[in-house]
Structure formats: C-alpha cells, structure tokens
C-alpha positions in Angstrom: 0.0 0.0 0.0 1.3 3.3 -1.3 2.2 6.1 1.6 -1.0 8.2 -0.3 -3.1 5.0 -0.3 -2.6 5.1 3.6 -3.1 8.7 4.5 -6.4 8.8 2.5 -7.4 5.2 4.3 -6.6 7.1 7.9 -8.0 10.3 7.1 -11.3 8.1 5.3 -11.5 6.3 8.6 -11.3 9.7 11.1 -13.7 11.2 9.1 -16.2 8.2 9.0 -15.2 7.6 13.0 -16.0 11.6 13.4 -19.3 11.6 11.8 -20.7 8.8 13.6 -20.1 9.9 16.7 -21.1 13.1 15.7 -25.0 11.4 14.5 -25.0 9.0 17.7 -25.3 12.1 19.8 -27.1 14.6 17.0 -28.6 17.4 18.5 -26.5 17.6 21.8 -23.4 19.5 21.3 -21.2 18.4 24.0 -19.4 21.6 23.9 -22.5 22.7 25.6 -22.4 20.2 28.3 -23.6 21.8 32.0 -21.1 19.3 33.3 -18.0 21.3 31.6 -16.8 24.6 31.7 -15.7 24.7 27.8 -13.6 27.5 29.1 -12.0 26.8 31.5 -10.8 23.1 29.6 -10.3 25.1 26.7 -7.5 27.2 28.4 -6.3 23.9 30.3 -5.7 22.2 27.3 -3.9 25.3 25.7 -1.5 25.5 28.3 -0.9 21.9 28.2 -0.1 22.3 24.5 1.9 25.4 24.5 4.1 23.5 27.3 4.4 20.8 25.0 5.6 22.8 22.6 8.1 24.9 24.8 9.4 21.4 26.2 10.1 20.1 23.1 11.9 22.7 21.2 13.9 23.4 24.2 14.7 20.1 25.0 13.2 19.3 28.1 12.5 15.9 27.7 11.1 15.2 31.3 8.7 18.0 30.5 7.7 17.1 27.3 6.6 13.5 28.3 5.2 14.5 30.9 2.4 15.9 28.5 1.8 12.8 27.0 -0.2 9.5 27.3 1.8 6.7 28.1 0.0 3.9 26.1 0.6 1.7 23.1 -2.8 3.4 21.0 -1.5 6.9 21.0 -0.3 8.1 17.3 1.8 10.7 16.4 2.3 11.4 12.4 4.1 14.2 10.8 3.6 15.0 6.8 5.8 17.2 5.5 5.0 18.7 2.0 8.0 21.1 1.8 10.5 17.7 1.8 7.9 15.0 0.7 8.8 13.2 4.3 6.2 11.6 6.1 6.8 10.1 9.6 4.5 7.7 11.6 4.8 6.7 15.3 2.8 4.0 17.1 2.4 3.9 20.9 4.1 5.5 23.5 7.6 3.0 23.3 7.9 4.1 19.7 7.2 7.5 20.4 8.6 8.0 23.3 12.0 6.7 21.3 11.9 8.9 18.2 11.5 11.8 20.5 14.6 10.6 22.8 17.1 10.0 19.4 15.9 13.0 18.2 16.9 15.2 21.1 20.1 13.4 21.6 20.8 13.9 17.8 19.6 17.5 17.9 20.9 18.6 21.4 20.7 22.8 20.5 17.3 24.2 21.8 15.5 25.7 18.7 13.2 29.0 18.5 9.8 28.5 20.2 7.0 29.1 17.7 4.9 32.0 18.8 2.7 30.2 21.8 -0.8 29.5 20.8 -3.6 31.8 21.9 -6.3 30.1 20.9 -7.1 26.6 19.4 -10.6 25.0 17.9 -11.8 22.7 20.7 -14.3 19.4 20.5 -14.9 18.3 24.0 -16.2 14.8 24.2 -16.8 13.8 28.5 -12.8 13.3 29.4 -11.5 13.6 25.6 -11.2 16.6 23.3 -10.1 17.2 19.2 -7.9 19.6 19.5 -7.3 21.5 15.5 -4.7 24.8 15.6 -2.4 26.5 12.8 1.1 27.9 13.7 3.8 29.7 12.5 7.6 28.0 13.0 10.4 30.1 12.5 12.2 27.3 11.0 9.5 25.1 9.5 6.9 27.9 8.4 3.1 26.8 8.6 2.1 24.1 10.5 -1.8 23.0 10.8 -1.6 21.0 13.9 -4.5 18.3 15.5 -4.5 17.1 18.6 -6.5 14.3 20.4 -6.5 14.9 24.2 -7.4 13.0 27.2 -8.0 14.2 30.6 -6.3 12.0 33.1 -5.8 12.5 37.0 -7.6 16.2 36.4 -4.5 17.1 34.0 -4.9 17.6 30.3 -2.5 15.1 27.8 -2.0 14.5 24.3 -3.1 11.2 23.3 -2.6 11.7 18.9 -1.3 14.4 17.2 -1.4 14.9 13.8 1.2 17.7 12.0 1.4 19.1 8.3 3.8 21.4 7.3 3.6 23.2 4.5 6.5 25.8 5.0 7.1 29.2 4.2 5.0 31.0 1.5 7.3 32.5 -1.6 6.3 35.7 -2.4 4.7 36.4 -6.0 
C-alpha cells in the first residue's frame, strides 16, 4: 500500500469515525455540556499544549513526556509537503524513542513558535479534538490536531497529527 493509499485510508477512517459519533449524539453539542466549563478546559488544554511545545523545542525531555499519554494506542504522524517526508509513530515505546534519538541527535534548543492563543476545541466527557495552525520560525506553517485526554484532572496528548507546509514564496 502506497504512503498516499494510507493517509487517505486514515484520514477516510477519522472522518467516518467523526461523523458517527457526531450522528450517535445529534442534536447535543457536547461543547455545551452543563457538566464542563468549555472555558475553563479550553484554556487547560492550551497551556498543556503550549508547554508541550516549549518542552520540546527546548529540549526538556522530562517536561515534554510528561504531557503525553503513556499507552501503546496513542499516534503521532508528521507530513511534510516542503520535503515530501512523512513520519509515523505508534504507541508510546515508539514514540517515546523517536523523541529521545531526536533530542540526543539535535541537542541545540530551537526557536519556540509564537505560543498559541487560541485553538478549535471538541470536548467529548474526558476527551477533546484539539485543531490549531502555527507559525515555526524554522519550518513555516504548521496545521496541527491534537486528540487529548484528561487523566488525573490534567490535560495530555493522546494523537497528534502535524502538516507542514512551509514558508509562502512571495509572487
């Protein structure tokens, strides 16, 4: 199966997985739910992610895992149209290890990205989709998703999803 064959597959599959949750519990929009203040999770989970994001580009590695879920169904894929590279993790071993190599390989802290301020949020009881676009000083634009779930009362990333598309050229 070709690397396009597979994204469309996943992304086919998320979408179909999306909408049927989405009929199952039609006319209740959980982002409405008296039980939740959207808010307040909404900022929770920001933070989360923008100290994700600080950890990682300055190379705190206790920090950054620490903002992750430590199981073997957590994803993390990165498509990169500027190279043609696409990367793929499964579970938190192989995840956990491609972040470890790559920090040891890539030592030097890099520019943080301009934190996020504000995020599209989908909050589902304990779980939330998480969709954001950012600028990287080194990488250019990034669309970002993030599947999060609320363990303990704290906020971690369970799947995250990056494209990159780079820098625009001007015409």
């Amino acid at each position: 199966m070709t690397r396009s064959t597979l994204l469309i597959f996943v992304f086919t599959t998320l979408i179909c997985t999306t909408s049927c949750e989405e009929i199952k519990k039609s006319k209740t929009d959980l982002t409405t739910d008296q039980s939740l203040d959207f808010e307040l999770e909404k900022k929770a989970i920001l933070e989360t992610l923008n100290n994700e994001t600080k950890a990682a580009f300055q190379r705190d590695y206790e920090s950054w895992k620490d903002k992750w879920v430590h199981r073997s169904t957590i994803t993390k894929t990165y498509m990169n149209f500027v190279d043609n590279s696409f990367s793929e993790s499964v579970g938190w071993e192989e995840i956990n290890s491609f972040v470890k190599t790559f920090f040891e390989e890539h030592p030097e802290p890099e520019p943080v990205p301009a934190l996020l301020k504000d995020i599209n949020v989908r909050l589902y009881e304990n779980g939330a989709w998480v969709s954001y676009e950012q600028q990287d000083s080194l990488r250019g634009l990034k669309r970002e998703t993030r599947l999060m779930e609320k363990l303990n009362g704290q906020w971690k990333i369970a799947g995250m999803h990056t494209t990159i598309y780079g820098f625009q050229k001007d015409e």
